[in-house]
C-alpha positions in Angstrom: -1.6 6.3 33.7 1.4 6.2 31.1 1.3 2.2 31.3 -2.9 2.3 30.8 -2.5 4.5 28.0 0.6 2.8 26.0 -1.9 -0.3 26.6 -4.9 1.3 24.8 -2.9 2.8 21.8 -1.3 -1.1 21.2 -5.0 -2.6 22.0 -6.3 0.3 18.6 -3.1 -1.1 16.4 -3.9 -4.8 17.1 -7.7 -4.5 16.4 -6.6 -2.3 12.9 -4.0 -5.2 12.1 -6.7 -7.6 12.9 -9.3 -5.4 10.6 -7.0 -6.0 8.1 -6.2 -9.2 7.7 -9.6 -9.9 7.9 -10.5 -7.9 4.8 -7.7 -9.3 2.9 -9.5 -13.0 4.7 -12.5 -12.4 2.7 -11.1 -10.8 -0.3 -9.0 -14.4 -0.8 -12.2 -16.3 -0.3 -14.5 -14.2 -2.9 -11.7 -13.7 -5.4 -9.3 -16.0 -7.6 -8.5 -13.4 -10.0 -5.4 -11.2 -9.1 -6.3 -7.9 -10.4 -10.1 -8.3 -8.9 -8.3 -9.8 -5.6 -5.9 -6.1 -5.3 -9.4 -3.9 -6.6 -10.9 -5.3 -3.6 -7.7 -5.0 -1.5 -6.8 -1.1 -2.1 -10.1 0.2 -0.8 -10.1 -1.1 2.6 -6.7 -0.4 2.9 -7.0 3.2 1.8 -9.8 3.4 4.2 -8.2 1.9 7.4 -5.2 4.5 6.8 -7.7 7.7 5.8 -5.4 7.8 3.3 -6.3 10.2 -0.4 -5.0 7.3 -2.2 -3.8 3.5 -2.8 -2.7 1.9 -5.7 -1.0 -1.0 -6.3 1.7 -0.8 -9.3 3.5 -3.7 -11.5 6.4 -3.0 -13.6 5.9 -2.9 -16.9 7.6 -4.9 -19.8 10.4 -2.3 -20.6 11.2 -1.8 -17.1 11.2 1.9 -17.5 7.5 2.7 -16.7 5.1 1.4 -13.4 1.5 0.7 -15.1 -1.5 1.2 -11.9 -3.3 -1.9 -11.9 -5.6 -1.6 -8.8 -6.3 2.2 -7.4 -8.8 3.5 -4.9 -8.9 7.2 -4.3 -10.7 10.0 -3.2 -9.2 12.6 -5.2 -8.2 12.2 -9.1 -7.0 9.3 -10.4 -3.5 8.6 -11.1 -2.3 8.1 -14.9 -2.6 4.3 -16.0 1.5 4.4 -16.1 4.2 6.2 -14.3 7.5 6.7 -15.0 9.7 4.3 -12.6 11.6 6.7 -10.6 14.4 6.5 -8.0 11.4 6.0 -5.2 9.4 3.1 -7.1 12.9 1.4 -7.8 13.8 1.4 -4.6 10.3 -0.5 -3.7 11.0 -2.7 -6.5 14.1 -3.4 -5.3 12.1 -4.4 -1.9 12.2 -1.8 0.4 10.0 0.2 2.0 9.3 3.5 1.3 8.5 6.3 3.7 7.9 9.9 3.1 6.4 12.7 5.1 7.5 16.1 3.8 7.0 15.5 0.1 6.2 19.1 -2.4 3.0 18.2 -3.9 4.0 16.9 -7.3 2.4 14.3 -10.0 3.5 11.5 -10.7 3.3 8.1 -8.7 2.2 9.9 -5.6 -0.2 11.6 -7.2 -1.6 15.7 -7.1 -0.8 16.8 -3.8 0.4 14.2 -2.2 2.7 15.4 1.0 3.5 12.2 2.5 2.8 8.6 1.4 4.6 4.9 2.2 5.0 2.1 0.3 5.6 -1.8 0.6 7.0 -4.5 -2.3 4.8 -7.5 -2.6 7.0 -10.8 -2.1 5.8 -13.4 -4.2 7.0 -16.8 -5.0 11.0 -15.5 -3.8 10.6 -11.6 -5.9 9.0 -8.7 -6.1 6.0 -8.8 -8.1 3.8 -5.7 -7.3 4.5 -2.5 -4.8 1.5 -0.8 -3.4 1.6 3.2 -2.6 0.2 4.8 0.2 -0.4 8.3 -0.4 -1.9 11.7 1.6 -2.8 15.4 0.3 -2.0 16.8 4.0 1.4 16.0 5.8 1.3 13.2 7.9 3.9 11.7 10.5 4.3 7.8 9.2 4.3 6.0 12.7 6.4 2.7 13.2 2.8 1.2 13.7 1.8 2.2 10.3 5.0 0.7 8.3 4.4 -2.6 10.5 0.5 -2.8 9.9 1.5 -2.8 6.5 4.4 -5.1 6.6 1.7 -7.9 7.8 -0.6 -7.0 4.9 1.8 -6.8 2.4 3.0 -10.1 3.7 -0.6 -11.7 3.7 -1.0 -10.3 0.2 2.1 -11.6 -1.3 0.8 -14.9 -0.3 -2.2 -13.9 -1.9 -1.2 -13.5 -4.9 1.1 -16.2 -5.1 -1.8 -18.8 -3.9 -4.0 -17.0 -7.5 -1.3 -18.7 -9.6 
């Protein structure tokens, strides 16, 4: 019974992970531009997660400041720049981020946020873009979750570097 049911939980992941890169699939082939390609992105992604938000962030010119340039949300939006703290710099810096017992705070998270991921986009060799993952109520960020969106951000990256 333990075997049948580890079976059916990876059979849900791999049809998600499949739901996915078929979004991103059709974004590609309806969009050239980059900032209409990640609009269309951030909704289904914020959707297959049930997340409260998604936003994909660039760093801006002085390096000191993350400007949104693609959000979808359910809640309010985020300010169109956020200071570049210790977590987006670490994302920058291409790691992922995971965290699931945040205090509700502003910010790139955004009002309420308990727990959220996020994932550098790779492209062309560097980190161009970071997307954020972010929910109001606490939420345990399975190893299935950070690799779902591994792939994506993967795909993405390729996305965007295929726009140029």
């Amino acid at each position: 019974m333990l075997v049948a049911a580890r079976a059916l939980e990876t059979a849900r992941q791999q049809t998600r992970e499949s739901r996915l890169l078929a979004m991103v699939n059709e974004r590609l082939h309806k969009s050239l531009d980059r900032r209409e390609l990640l609009a269309g992105i951030v909704e289904g992604v914020r959707s297959a997660f049930s997340a409260d938000r998604c936003a994909v962030f660039e760093r801006a010119a002085a390096g000191t400041r993350a400007n949104v340039i693609a959000e979808a949300t359910t809640t309010e939006r985020l300010p169109e720049s956020v200071p570049l703290d210790g977590d987006l710099r670490k994302v920058f810096g291409g790691l992922t981020l995971r965290r699931e017992r945040l205090s509700p705070r502003a910010g790139a998270y955004g009002d309420g946020a308990r727990s959220a991921i996020a994932m550098p986009f790779i492209v062309d060799g560097r980190v161009e873009d970071a997307m954020l993952l972010s929910f109001n109520s606490p939420r345990t960020l399975e190893d299935s979750d950070v690799g779902a969106l591994r792939v994506l951000a993967f795909h993405i990256g390729l996305a965007l570097s295929n726009t140029r």
